[in-house]
C-alpha positions, 0 to 999 in steps of 0.5 A, a space after each residue: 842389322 839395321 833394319 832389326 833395330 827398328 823392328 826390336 824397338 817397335 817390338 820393345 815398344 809394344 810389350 811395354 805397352 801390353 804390360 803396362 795396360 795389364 797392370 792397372 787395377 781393374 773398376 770395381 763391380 758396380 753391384 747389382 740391385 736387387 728388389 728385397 722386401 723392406 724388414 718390418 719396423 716395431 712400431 711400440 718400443 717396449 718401455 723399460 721402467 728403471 727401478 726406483 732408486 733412494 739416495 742415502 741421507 747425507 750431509 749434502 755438498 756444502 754450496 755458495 755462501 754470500 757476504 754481508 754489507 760492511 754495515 751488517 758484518 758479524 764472526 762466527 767461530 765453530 770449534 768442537 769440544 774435542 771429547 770422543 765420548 760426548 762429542 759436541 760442536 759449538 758455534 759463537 758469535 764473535 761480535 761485529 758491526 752488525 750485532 745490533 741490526 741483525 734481526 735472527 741468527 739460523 745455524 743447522 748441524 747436519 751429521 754424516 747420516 743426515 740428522 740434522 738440528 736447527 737453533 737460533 740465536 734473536 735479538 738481543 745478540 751479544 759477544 760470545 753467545 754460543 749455540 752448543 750442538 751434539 755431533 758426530 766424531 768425524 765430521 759435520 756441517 754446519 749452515 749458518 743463515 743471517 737474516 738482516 735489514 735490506 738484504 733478507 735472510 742469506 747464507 753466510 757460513 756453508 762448510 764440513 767442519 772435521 771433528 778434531 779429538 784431543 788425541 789424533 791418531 796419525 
């Protein structure tokens, strides 16, 4: 018996060794190069031209305004007559520092269809003048550029004014 306990254990041994060499995942197959011909490359890329698109007139999108020097400070109000049958927008000059020194005031509507109406107010500038605009019933833009001493002639007013009726409908 005891010369089986060596001979099973080195027989144990062996079939785990077999076993265990057998199980390992075998190398991946390196492929083989094969000489193909290169595929031909276009040498001219067809140009597609796109067709040529309008942009539909609009209002635009209000941009940056700038502010005044204390010294050449003005308020504006702009308000809508509030009548759907003969719609109009009003601008006004609410005074300020700088009504004696501002040269010309530019104000331009601009309606939802991209008419837009440009009127000025010069010197001599007084409270409460006011520039009457006919509009649109929904909303409109108005741009108001100042032109004064030192600083030239800059946006101060850039903004989708809503064209509130006496009667809103909720």
């Amino acid at each position: 018996m005891k010369n089986i306990i060596p001979g099973l254990a080195v027989v144990i041994v062996v079939a785990f060794l077999a076993v265990a060499g057998c199980t390992q995942p075998a190398p991946p197959a390196t492929p083989t190069p094969t000489s193909a011909p290169p595929t031909a490359i276009p040498t001219t890329i067809p140009v597609v031209t796109p067709e040529p698109t309008t942009v539909p007139a609009g209002m635009g999108t209000p941009g940056p305004t700038q502010t005044l020097p204390p010294q050449y400070m003005v308020a504006y109000q702009v308000t809508s007559n509030g009548n759907t049958a003969n719609p109009l927008m009003y601008v006004s000059l609410q005074g300020g520092n700088g009504m004696n020194f501002i040269s010309q005031v530019e104000v331009t509507l601009t309606q939802p269809d991209g008419t837009s109406e440009t009127q000025y107010m010069n010197q001599p500038l007084s409270m409460g003048q006011t520039l009457t605009f006919p509009c649109n019933q929904f909303q409109n833009r108005i741009e108001i550029w100042t032109t004064a001493p030192t600083v030239g002639k800059i946006k101060t007013y850039d903004k989708i004014v809503p064209f509130q009726s006496i009667n809103p409908s909720y």
